[in-house]
Structure formats: structure tokens, C-alpha cells
C-alpha positions in Angstrom: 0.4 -18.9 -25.1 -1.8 -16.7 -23.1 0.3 -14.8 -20.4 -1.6 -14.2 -17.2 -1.5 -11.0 -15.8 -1.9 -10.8 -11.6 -4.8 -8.3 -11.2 -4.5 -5.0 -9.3 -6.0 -5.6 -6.9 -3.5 -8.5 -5.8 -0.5 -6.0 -6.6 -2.0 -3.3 -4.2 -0.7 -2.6 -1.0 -3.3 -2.2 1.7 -3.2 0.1 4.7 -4.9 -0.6 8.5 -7.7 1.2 9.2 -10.0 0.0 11.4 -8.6 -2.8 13.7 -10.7 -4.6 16.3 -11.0 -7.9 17.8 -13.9 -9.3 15.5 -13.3 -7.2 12.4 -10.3 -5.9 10.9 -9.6 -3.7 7.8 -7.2 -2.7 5.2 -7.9 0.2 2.9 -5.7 1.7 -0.2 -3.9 4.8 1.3 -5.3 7.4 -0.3 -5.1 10.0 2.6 -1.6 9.2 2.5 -1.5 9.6 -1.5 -2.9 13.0 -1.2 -1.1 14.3 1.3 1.7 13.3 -0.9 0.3 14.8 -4.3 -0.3 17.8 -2.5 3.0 18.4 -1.0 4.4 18.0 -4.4 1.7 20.3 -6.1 2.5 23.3 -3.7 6.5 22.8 -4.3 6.1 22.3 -7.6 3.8 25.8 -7.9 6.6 27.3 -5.7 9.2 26.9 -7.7 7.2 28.1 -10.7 5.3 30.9 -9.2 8.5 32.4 -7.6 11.5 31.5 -9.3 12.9 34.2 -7.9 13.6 32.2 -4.2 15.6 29.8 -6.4 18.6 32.2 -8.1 21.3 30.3 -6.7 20.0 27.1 -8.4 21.0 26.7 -11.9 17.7 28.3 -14.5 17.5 25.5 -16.2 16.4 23.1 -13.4 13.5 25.8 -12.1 11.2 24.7 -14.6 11.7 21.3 -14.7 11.4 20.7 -10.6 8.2 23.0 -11.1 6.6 21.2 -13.7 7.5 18.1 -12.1 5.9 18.8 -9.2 3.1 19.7 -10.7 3.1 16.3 -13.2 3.6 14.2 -9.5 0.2 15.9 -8.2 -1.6 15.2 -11.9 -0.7 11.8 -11.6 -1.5 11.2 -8.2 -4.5 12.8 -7.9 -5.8 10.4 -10.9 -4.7 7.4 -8.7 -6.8 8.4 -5.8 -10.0 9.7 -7.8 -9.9 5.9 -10.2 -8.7 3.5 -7.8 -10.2 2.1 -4.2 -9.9 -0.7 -2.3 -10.9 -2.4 1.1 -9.7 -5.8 2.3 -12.2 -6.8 5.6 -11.5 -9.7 7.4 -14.7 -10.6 9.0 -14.2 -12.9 12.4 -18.0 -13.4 12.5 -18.3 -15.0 9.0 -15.3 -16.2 8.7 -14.3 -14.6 5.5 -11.9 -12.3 3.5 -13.3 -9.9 1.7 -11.7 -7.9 -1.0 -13.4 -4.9 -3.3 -11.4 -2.9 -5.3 -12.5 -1.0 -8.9 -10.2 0.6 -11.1 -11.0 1.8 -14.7 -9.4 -1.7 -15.8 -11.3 -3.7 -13.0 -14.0 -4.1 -10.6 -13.2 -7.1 -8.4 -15.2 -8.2 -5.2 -13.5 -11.2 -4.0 -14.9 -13.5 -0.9 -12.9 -16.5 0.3 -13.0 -18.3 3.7 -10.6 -18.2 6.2 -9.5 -21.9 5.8 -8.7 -21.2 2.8 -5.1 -19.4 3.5 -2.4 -21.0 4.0 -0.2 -18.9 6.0 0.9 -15.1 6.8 4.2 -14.8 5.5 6.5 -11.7 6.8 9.6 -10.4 4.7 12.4 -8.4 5.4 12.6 -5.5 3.2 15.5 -2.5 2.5 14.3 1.4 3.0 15.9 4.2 1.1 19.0 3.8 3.3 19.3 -0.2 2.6 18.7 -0.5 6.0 16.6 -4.2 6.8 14.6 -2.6 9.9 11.3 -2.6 7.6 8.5 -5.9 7.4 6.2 -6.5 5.0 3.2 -8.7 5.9 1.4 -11.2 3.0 -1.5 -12.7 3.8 -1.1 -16.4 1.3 -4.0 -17.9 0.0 -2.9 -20.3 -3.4 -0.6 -18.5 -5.4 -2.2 -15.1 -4.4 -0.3 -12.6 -1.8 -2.5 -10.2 -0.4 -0.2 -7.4 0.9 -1.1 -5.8 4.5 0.5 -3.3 7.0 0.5 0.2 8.3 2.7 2.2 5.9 2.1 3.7 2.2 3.5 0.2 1.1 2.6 -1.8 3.6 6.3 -1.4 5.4 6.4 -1.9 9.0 8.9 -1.6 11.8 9.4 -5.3 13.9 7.0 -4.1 16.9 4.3 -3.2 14.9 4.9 -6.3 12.2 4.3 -9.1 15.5 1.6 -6.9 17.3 -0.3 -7.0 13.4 0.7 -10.9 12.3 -0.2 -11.8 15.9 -3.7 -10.9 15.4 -3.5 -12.0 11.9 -2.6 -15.1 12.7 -4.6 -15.5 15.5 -8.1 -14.6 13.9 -7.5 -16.6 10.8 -6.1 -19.4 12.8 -3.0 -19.8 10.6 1.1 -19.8 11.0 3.3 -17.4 10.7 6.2 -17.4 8.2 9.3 -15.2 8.8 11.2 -15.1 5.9 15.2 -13.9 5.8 15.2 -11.6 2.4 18.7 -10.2 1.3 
């Protein structure tokens, strides 16, 4: 039995970049990632370069929030420099096109925009379990492209109808609103 595998590029979460009312794209947030790798690099360094600051904390955890830090910038920094994606929708040709490379892929993916089916909204929890984040999946088949303004697409309500409205609109498909627990 051969198990199928959804490729990265369907997994990844893509970020708004450019939004207007004939053209609209998503990019992977690597700004965001960066900012994110570098905030952890410079605590991490911190707390190695000057333990001292941290005497009150017990010695054993110095070096491991230090190191960490510095392991959370390695690994970043490889996401942003291997991976790279752009989702355009495209009002004048009426297509969806995707382009992403990884060092396991290279996918450039066209399809129409009669081709999807619908763009589906979920609830989801934050950090606090609070439900007052959306996600936004654009359907086509079996295949969830996921869209939005956040690191992970997540999206307060405002922001979730002004985007699926013009979603929806250009791609002349419903909208879904699903309840997620």
C-alpha cells in the first residue's frame, strides 16, 4: 500500500502581501520567521554571553535557555534560506497560481478558478484557548490551500470577512463558516 504524503506546499500557511482588486497574493512569512529567529538568537546569546544578569535563576537552566535560543535561530534561519512560496490569484486570467521549492520539492501549480469549490473558514483556539482566531482555506478537491494575515494564517473576525469577502468575491465561490470545538 503506497501511503500518500500531502506535499508542502499544501501544508504551508500563506501570508497577504500584496492585495488589490485584480490581483491578490499570499507569500510564506519569512519576514515574520526572521524576526522571530532573530529575537531568539539575541536572547539566547544573552543569556550565554552574560550569565551573570541571570544569578537568581538556577545555573543549570543558563545554558540550556542559551543554547536553545541559539538552536531556535539555527533552525529558523534554515527554514527561511530552503523554503519559498507565493500563492497569486490572478483576476485577469482567471487562475491560482502556486510556486513553492523546498530541498524536497519544487512545485508550480496552475488551476482555474472554477475549479474551487468553496472558501471554508474555521474557528481556531490561541495560546489562551480562546476561539476569537479564523483560519481561511481556499478548497479545490481534496486540497486546502491555507490563507490569511498571521504567521499561521490566524485572523481575528474583521479581518477574516473583509479577506473571504474578496475571496469569495473574485473567485466567484461561497463561503463556509465552520463551528470548530
Amino acid at each position: 500500500m503506497i501511503d500518500f504524503k500531502e506535499p508542502e506546499a499544501f501544508r504551508t500557511y500563506y501570508c497577504l502581501s500584496r492585495s488589490e482588486p485584480e490581483r491578490i497574493e499570499f507569500v510564506t512569512p519569512r519576514m515574520r520567521l526572521i524576526f522571530i529567529g532573530a529575537t531568539a538568537l539575541i536572547i539566547g546569546l544573552l543569556v550565554l554571553l552574560y550569565p551573570e544578569l541571570f544569578n537568581k535563576q538556577p545555573k543549570t537552566l543558563i545554558p540550556i535557555v542559551g543554547w536553545s535560543g541559539v538552536l531556535i535561530a539555527i533552525s529558523i534561519s534554515y527554514l527561511v534560506l530552503t523554503r519559498k512560496g507565493t500563492l497569486i490569484l490572478d483576476k485577469a486570467t482567471r487562475k491560482v497560481r502556486l510556486e513553492f521549492s523546498s530541498p524536497k520539492e519544487q512545485i508550480v501549480w496552475v488551476k482555474p478558478f472554477s475549479e474551487f469549490s468553496m472558501v471554508k473558514t474555521s474557528q481556531v483556539k490561541d495560546m489562551h484557548g480562546l476561539h476569537n482566531h479564523w483560519k481561511i482555506e481556499l478548497v479545490i478537491d481534496n486540497i486546502k490551500l491555507k490563507v490569511g494575515y498571521g504567521l499561521m494564517g490566524a485572523i481575528g473576525k474583521k479581518s477574516r470577512d473583509k479577506l473571504v469577502s474578496q475571496l469569495s468575491e473574485m473567485l466567484d465561490i461561497p463561503v463556509v463558516h465552520q463551528k470548530r470545538n
